[in-house]
N, C-alpha and C positions, 0 to 999 in steps of 0.2 A: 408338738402336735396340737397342742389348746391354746398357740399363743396369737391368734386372731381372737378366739373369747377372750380368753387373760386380756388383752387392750380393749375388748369392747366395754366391758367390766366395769377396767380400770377410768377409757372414758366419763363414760356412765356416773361413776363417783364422782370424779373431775367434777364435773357438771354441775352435779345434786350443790356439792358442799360451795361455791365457788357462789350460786343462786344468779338470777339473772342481770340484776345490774351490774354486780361485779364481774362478771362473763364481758356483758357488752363492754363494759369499759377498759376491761383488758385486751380485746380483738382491738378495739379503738385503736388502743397505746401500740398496736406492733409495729416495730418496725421493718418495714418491707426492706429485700434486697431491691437491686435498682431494676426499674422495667423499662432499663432505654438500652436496647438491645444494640449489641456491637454487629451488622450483617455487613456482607461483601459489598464491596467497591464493583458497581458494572459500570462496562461502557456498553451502551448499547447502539446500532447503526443507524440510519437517517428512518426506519418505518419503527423504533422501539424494540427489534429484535437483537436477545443480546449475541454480543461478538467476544467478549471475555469477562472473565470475573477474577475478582480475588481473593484469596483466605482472609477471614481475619485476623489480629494479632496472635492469638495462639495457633493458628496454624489448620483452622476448620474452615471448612462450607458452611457457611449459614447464611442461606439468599434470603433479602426480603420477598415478601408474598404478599398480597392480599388475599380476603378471603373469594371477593369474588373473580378471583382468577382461579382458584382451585375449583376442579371437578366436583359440583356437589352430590355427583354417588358416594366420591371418598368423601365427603362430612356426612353425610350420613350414616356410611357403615360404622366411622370412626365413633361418632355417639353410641349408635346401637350396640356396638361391641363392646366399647370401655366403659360407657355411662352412659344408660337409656336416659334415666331422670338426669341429664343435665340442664336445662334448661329450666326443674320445677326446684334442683335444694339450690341451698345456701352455700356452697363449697364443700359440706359434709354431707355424705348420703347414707344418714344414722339406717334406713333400712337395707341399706347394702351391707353395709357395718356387721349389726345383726345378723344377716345373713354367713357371709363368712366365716363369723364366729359359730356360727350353728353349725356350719357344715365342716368344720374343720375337726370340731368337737363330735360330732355323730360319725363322721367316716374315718377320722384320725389321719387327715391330713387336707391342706390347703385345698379346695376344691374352687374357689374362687378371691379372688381380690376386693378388699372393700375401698379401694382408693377411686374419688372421684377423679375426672379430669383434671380439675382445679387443684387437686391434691401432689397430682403429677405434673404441674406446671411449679407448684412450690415447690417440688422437689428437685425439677430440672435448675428453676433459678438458682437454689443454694447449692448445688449440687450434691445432696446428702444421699448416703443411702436406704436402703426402705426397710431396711430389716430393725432395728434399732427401737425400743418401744420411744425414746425422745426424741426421735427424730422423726418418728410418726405424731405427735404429738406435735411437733414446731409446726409440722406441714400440714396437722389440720387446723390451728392457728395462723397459719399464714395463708392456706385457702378460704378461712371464713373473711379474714381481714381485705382478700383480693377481689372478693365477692362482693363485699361494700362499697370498695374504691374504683373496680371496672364493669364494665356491662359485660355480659357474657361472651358478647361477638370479641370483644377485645380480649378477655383469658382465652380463647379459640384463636387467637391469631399466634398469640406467647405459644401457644402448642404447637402449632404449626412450624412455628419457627426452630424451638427447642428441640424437638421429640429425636434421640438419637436411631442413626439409622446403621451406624457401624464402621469402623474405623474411623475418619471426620469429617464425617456425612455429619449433618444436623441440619433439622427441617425437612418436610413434604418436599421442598421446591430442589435444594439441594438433590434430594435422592430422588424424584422424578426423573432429573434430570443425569444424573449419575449411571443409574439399572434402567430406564427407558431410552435416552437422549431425547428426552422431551419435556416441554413446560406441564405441572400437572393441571392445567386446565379442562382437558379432556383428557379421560382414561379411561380405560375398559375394566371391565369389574374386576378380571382377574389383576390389573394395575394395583386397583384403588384398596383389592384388600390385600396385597401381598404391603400395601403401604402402613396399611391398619395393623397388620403382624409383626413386622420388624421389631417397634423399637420398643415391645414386650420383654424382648432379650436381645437384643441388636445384635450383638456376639458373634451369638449363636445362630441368627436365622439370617445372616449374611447374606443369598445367593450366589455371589462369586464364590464363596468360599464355602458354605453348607447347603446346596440346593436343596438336598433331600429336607431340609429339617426347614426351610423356606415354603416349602411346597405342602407339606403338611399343619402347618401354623395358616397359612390360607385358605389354605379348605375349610381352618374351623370358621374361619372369617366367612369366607362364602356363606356357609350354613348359618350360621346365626343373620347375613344377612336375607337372606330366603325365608329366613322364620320370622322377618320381621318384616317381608312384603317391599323389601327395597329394591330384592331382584327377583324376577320369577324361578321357577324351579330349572328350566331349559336353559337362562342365563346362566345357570351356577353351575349345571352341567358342563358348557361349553369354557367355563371359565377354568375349570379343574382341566382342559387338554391344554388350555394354553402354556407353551413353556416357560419355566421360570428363568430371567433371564441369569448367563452362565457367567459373566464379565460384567465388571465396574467401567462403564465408561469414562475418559476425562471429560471435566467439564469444558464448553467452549472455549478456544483460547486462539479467535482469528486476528490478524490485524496488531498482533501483540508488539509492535516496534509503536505503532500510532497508539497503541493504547499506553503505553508504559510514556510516552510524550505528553499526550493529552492528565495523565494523571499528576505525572511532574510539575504539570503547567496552571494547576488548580488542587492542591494534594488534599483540601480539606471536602472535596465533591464526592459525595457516595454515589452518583450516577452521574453519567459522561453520556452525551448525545453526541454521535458523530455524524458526518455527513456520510459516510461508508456505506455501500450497498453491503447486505452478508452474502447474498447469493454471487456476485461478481468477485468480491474479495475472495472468496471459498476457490473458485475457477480460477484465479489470475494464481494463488498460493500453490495449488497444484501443478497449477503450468509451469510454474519458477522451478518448482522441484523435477519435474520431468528434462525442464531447461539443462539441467547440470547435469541429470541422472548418466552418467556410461561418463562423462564428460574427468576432465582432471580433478582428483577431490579439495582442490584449492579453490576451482574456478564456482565464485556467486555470480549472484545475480541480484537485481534491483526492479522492480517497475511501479509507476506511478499511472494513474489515471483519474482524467477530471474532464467533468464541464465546462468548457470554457467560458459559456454562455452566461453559467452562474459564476462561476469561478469554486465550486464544492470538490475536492478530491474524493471522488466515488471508489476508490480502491486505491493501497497503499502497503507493496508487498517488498519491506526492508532487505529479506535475504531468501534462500532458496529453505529456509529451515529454521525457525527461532532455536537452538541449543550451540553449547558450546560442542561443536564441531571443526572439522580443518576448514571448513570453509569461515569461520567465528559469527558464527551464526547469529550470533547475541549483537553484532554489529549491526543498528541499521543505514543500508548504504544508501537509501534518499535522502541521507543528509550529511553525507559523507563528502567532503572536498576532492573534488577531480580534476584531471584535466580532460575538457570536453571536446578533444582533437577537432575534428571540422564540424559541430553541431554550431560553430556562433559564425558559420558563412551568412546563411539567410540574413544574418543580423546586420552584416554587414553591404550586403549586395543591396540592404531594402534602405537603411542610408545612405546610401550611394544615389538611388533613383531617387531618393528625396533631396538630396544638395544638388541634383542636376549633373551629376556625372557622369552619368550610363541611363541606359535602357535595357530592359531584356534583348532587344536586338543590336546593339551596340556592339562594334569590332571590338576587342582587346587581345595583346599580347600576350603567349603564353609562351616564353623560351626563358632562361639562364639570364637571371638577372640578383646583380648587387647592389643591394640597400645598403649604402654606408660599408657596416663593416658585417652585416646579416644576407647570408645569401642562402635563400632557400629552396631547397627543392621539389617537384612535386613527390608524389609518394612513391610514387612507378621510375620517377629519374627519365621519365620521355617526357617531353614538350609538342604542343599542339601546334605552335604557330598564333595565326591571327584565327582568330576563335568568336562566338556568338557571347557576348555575356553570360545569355540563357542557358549556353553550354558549357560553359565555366564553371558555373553552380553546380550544372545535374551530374558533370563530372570530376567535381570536386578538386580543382585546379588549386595549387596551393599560390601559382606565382600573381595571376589577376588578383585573387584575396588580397595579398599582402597588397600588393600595386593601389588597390583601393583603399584600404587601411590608412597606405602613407597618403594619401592622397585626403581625408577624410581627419586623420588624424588620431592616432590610437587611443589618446585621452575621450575624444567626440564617442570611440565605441565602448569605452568603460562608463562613461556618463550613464549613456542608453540600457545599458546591461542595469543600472542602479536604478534607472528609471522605469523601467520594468520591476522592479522589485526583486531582481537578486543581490545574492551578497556574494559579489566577487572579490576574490582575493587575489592579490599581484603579489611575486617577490618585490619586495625594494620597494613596495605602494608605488611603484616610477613605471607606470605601463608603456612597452615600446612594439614594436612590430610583430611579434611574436606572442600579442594577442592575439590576434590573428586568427594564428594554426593553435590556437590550444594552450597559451603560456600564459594562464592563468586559472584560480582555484573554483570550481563550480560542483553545486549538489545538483542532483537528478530535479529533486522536485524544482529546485529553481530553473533547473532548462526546460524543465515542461513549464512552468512558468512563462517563459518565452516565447516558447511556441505557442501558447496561449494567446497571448499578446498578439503577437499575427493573425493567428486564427481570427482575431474576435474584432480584425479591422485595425491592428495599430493602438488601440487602447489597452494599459495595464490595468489588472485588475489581480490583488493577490489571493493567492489559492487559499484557502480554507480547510479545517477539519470540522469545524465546529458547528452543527447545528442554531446557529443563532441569528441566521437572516444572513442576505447575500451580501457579503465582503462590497462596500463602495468601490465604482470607477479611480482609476489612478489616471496617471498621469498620458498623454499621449505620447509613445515612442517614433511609430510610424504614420506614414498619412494610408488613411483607406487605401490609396493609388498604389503605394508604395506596398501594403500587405498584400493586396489582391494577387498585383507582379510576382511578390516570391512566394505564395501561395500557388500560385501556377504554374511556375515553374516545378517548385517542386512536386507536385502531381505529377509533370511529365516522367519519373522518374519509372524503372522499368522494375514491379516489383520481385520479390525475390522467388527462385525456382517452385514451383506448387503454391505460392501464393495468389489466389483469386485476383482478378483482374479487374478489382473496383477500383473507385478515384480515390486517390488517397497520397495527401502532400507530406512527404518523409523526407528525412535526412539522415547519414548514416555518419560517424564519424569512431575514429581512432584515434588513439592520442600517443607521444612518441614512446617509441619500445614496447607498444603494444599490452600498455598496464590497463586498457581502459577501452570495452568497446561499446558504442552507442548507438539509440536508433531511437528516434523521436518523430509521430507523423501525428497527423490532424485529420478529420472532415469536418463538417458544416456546424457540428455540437460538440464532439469530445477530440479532445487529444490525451497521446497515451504515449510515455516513455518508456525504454528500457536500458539501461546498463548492465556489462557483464564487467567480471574483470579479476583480481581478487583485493581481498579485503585491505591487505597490508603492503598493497600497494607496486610489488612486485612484478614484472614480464609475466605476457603468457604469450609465449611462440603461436603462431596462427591464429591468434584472436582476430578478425576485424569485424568493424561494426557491421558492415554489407554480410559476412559470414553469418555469424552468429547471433548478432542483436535485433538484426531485420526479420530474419523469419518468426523469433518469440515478437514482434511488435504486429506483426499482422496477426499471429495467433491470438494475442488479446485482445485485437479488433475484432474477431469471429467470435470470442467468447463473448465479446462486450454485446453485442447487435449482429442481425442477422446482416442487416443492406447499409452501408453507409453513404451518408450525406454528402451530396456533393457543393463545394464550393459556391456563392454567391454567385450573380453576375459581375461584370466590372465596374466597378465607380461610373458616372459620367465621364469624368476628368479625364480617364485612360487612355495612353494614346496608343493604340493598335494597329501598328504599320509596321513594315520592311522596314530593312535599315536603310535603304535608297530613298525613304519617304520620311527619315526622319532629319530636325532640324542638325544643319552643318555638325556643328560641336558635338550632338552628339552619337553620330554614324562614327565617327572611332576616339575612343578611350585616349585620351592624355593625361598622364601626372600634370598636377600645379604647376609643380615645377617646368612643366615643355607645353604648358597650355598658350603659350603667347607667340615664341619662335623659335625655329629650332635651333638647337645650340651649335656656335661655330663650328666646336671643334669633333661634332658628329661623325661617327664612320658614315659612308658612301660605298655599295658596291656598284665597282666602275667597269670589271666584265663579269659576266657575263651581264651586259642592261638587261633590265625587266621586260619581259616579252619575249626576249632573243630565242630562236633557235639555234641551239650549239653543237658542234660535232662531239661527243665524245672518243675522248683517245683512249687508247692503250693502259698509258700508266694514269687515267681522272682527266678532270675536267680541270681546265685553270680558272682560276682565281683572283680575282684582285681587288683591293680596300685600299679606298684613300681616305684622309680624318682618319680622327680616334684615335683610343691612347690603346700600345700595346701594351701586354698578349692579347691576341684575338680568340675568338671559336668560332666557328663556323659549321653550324648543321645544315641536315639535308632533311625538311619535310620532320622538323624539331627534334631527329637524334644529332649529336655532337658525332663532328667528326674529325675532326681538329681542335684540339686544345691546346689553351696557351702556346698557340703560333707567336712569334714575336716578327716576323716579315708580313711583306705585305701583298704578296705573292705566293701561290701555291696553287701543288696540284691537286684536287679534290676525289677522293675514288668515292664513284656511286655503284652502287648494286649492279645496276642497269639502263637502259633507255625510257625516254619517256619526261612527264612534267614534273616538275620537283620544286620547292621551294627552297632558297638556299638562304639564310640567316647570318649575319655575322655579329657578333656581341662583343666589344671593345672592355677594357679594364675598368670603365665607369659603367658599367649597366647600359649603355647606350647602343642601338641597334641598327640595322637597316635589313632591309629583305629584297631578293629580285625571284620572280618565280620563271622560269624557262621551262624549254622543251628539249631535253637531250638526245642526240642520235647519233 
C-alpha cells in the first residue's frame, strides 16, 4: 500500500547522504545500455511509400519514426497524460514522486505513477520490471544520466520507438500501422489516444483481443486531454463513438518476391528504394490472384511491368499468392527458367528485316518441311501455303520461323537474346533450330526485357528495380526499321474476346506440352508480361498463351492506364509497299542455301501445270512429279493428303470443285506448288 512513499523516502535519503558532487559524478559514471536501436528492414516503392517491412531479430515490429512524421495531437496527449513537466525536469520528476507517495499513503492504494517519460524509456531499454524498488532506482539513474547525454526530442524518439503495444507491436509507428493501417502521421483523436493507452498495460488493453478494457483506458486519455485544452470538449465527445478497432491488421507485405531479392542483393540496407509503384503493384497482386481463382490449384501465374522508356520495373507480381501453397507460392516465377514457346518470333522476324531477308510483305512458305534431321510442325498440323511474312508472325507459323532461323543462323539469334540483356540458357550451350519454337531456358522479366528492346526502337536497356537513376543504354539489337516492322505487325493482332479495342502490339506463346503459357504486349511507354503455367514445371492440359495469358495481359493494361499509347510513326528509312513494289529478292523468301539457283534435283509438278483448268474425276484428280527424291506428300490448299507416296503418279481426292493449290514436298524438304481450277 505505502510502497510509492517507502521509495520516495528511500530516494530522498539516497540523495541527502550521497551530497551533490558525489551524485553528479555517479549519474556521470553510468553506464548506458546501447541507444542504436535494432528497427525493421523497409523497402519502400519509387514515391517513399512502404511495400513491406521486416521484424527484427527477435521477432518484433519496431519501424523507424521520426518525430516529425507522427501526428502531433498524439505527442501531445502522450506528455499531457504520462508527463506534463517533460520538457521542465531532469529525468526525475521529484514532484511527481512526492505526489504518488502521498496519494498511495492517504488512499491506500496507487492512485497515480511517479515514473517520468525518460524513466519509461530506461526501463523499456533494459527491459526491467517496474515493480522492484532497484530496479526503480537503476531507472531513475539511468534517466538522469540520458537527460545529460540527449536532448529531450531525442529520449521522445526512444519512446516512440520502444513503447510496447502488445504481442510484437513495439512503437507508435508499428501499431498505427498494425490497428489503423496507416502511417501515424495523421490521426484522429480518438487514434492518437487509444495510442497514449496501450502500452500502460499492452496486455491487457489489446483491442483485437480486449476491446472493452481499450475503450475505457481511452476515454481516460480523451478526458485528461480535454482538460488540458488539446481537444475541445465536442472533440472528445465524438472521439468516445468512434469504434475501437476489433482486428490486428498485417503489416504491408506487397511485392514480397522483389523485396526478399532486393534485400538478398544489399543485406546490410535498413531501407530499399524501389522503382515499384504501390498502388499498381496492389492491382496487378490481385489480378494474379483472381487469374488462378476457380482455376486448377496447381496453375501460377507470373507478371512483370515496366517502363521501357526508363527501363524501371513499376510492378513485379512472382506468384498468384506469397505462401507455401500448391501453387509454391514462395517461388518467384519472374525469375524462373522457361521455355518461351513463340514469344522469341518477333526476335526473330526483326533479324530477318535487318540481314535483308524478308519484309513484312514478303511471300514465304508455310507447308511440311525437313531441316536436316528436325522436322517441325506448326501447332494446329495445317499449313498455309505461300503466306505474307506479316501473316506468319500474327499467326504464329512455326515452319517460316524455323526457315528463318536456319537462314539467319541459330547462334546470330542467341547472340541477340544476350545482347538484349537476357540470360539464355540452351541444353548442350550448342543452340540449333529449335531455338526457334522455344528450346531454350528464359525468365519473364528477361522476355519483357525484350520486348522492351523493340518497343523502345531496337536499343537494350536493362530493366531495373532500384531507385538509383535510369539504368544506361545498352547495346543495339534491332535497327529502328526493323522494331517499328515487328511492332506493327504485331499490333495487328486481333485482341482477345471482351478485350478493348485499343493498339496494342502482343504476342502470345506456348511452350511444348503446354508447361508454360505467355503473353507479352507493348504501347508507346510500358510494356507488361504475363506467364502462367505451374511452378514445377509439369503439363497443364488447355493451357495456351492466346487462352489464358492474353486476356490477364490486357487486364493489366486497364489497371495500368486508362488510354494507351500508340506506336511511333515509321523511321524515314521504311519501306512501305506491296510486295509487287518491292525489290526482286525480296518479294519471295529463300533459304541461303536456294538463294542463287534452284537445285537440280528439285521436284516439278508436271500435271496438273499451274493455271490449268482440270476435270475432276471420280476417283481425284491425277498427279504427277518429276525431280526430287522419294517419298513425296502432296497437299491440297496446305492439308496433306498423301503421305509418303513413293511413285510418281497419283490420284489426288479433293473435297470438291473449284481453285486449289496443290503442294508437293520431296524427302529433302524441297517443294513446288501449281495452283488450278478443278471441275
Amino acid at each position: 500500500m505505502r510502497a510509492r512513499w517507502i521509495l520516495t523516502l528511500t530516494v530522498a535519503l539516497w540523495l541527502a547522504a550521497l551530497g551533490r558532487d558525489k551524485f553528479d559524478a555517479m549519474i556521470d559514471r553510468t553506464v548506458l545500455p546501447s541507444l542504436a536501436l535494432n528497427t525493421s528492414v523497409e523497402v519502400l516503392d519509387r514515391d517513399g511509400d512502404l511495400l513491406r517491412a521486416y521484424t527484427v531479430s527477435d521477432g518484433r515490429w519496431r519501424m523507424a519514426v521520426d518525430l516529425a512524421d507522427v501526428d502531433p495531437g498524439y505527442l501531445a496527449m502522450l506528455v499531457a497524460f504520462e508527463d506534463k513537466r517533460f520538457y521542465d525536469h531532469g529525468g526525475v520528476d521529484p514532484r511527481a514522486v512526492l505526489r504518488a507517495g502521498w496519494q498511495a499513503v492517504t488512499s491506500g492504494h496507487v492512485v497515480s505513477g511517479g515514473s517520468t517519460l525518460t524513466m519509461q524509456v530506461a526501463r523499456l531499454l533494459e527491459e526491467t520490471g517496474t515493480g522492484a524498488w532497484g530496479g526503480k532506482l537503476r531507472q531513475m539513474r539511468v534517466a538522469l544520466a540520458l537527460e545529460r547525454r540527449l536532448t529531450k526530442d531525442q529520449i521522445l524518439s526512444l519512446y516512440l520507438h520502444l513503447a510496447p503495444y502488445g504481442g510484437n507491436l513495439e512503437g507508435v509507428r508499428a501499431a498505427s500501422l498494425a490497428y489503423f493501417g496507416k502511417e501515424p502521421r495523421r490521426l484522429t483523436p480518438a487514434e492518437a489516444a487509444l495510442l497514449v493507452a496501450i502500452p500502460q498495460s499492452p496486455e491487457t488493453r489489446r483491442p483485437d483481443r480486449a476491446a472493452d478494457r481499450a475503450e475505457a483506458a481511452r476515454a481516460k486519455v480523451l478526458a485528461r486531454a480535454a482538460m488540458a485544452d488539446i481537444i475541445d470538449a465536442d472533440q472528445a465527445q465524438a472521439a468516445l463513438t468512434e469504434p475501437v478497432p476489433g482486428l490486428r491488421r498485417p503489416l504491408p507485405a506487397l511485392a514480397p518476391h522483389l523485396a526478399d531479392r532486393a534485400r538478398a542483393d544489399d543485406p546490410a540496407a535498413r531501407l530499399i528504394r524501389l522503382t515499384v509503384n504501390r498502388s499498381l503493384q496492389r492491382a496487378l497482386e490481385t489480378l494474379a490472384a483472381d487469374a488462378v481463382a476457380g482455376r486448377a490449384e496447381e496453375l501460377q501465374v507470373a507478371i512483370v511491368v515496366a517502363d521501357h522508356t526508363s527501363g524501371e520495373i513499376l510492378a513485379s507480381v512472382g506468384s498468384a499468392a506469397f505462401q507455401a501453397d500448391a501453387r509454391q507460392g514462395f517461388v518467384d516465377m519472374t525469375q524462373a527458367l522457361r521455355s518461351p514457346g513463340s514469344t522469341l518470333k518477333p526476335l526473330i522476324y526483326g533479324l530477318a528485316f535487318d540481314e535483308g531477308l524478308a519484309h513484312p510483305e514478303t511471300l514465304i512458305e508455310d507447308a511440311p518441311t525437313a531441316f536436316g534431321t528436325y522436322q517441325p510442325q506448326n501447332f494446329d498440323k495445317l499449313y498455309r501455303g505461300t503466306i505474307r511474312v506479316r501473316e506468319a508472325l500474327q499467326m504464329s507459323l512455326n515452319i517460316p520461323a524455323v526457315s528463318l532461323t536456319e537462314a539467319l543462323g541459330p547462334a546470330k539469334l542467341l547472340v541477340a537474346m544476350r545482347r538484349a540483356g537476357m540470360r539464355a540458357e540452351v541444353p548442350g550451350a550448342q543452340p540449333g533450330l529449335a531455338v526457334a519454337l522455344g528450346g531454350v531456358g528464359v525468365t519473364l522479366q528477361d522476355m519483357v526485357q525484350l520486348y522492351a528492346t523493340i518497343a523502345r526502337g531496337g536499343v537494350a536497356r536493362p530493366l531495373t528495380w532500384r531507385m538509383e537513376g535510369a539504368p544506361a543504354m545498352g547495346e543495339r539489337v534491332l535497327s529502328s526499321v526493323a522494331a517499328w516492322q515487328v511492332a506493327d505487325i504485331l499490333a495487328g493482332l486481333a485482341p482477345p474476346p471482351g478485350a478493348p479495342q485499343n493498339w496494342l502490339a502482343y504476342k502470345t506463346g506456348t511452350s511444348y506440352g503446354n508447361r508454360d503459357a505467355w503473353a507479352i504486349g507493348f504501347d508507346g511507354r510500358h510494356v507488361v508480361g504475363v506467364w502462367m503455367g505451374r511452378a514445377d514445371g509439369t503439363p497443364v492440359p488447355g493451357a495456351f498463351g492466346a487462352d489464358v495469358a492474353a486476356p490477364v495481359l490486357f487486364q493489366a493494361f486497364n489497371r495500368l492506364k486508362p488510354e494507351l499509347v500508340p506506336q511511333g510513326p515509321p523511321p524515314p528509312a521504311t519501306l512501305l509497299v506491296s510486295n509487287a513494289q518491292l525489290p526482286q529478292p525480296l518479294q519471295r523468301f529463300r533459304s541461303r542455301s536456294a538463294a542463287f539457283d534452284r537445285a537440280a534435283d528439285a521436284p516439278q509438278v508436271t500435271f496438273p501445270p499451274d493455271g490449268a483448268e482440270v476435270e475432276l474425276l471420280p476417283e481425284g484428280l491425277l498427279v504427277r512429279v518429276r525431280g526430287g527424291t522419294a517419298p513425296f506428300t502432296w497437299m491440297a490448299d496446305g492439308v496433306p493428303v498423301i503421305v509418303a507416296m513413293r511413285d510418281r503418279e497419283a490420284m489426288l481426292p479433293l473435297p470438291g470443285q473449284g481453285y486449289v493449290t496443290l503442294s508437293v514436298i520431296d524427302a529433302k524438304g524441297q517443294s513446288a506448288r501449281a495452283t488450278i481450277r478443278a471441275w
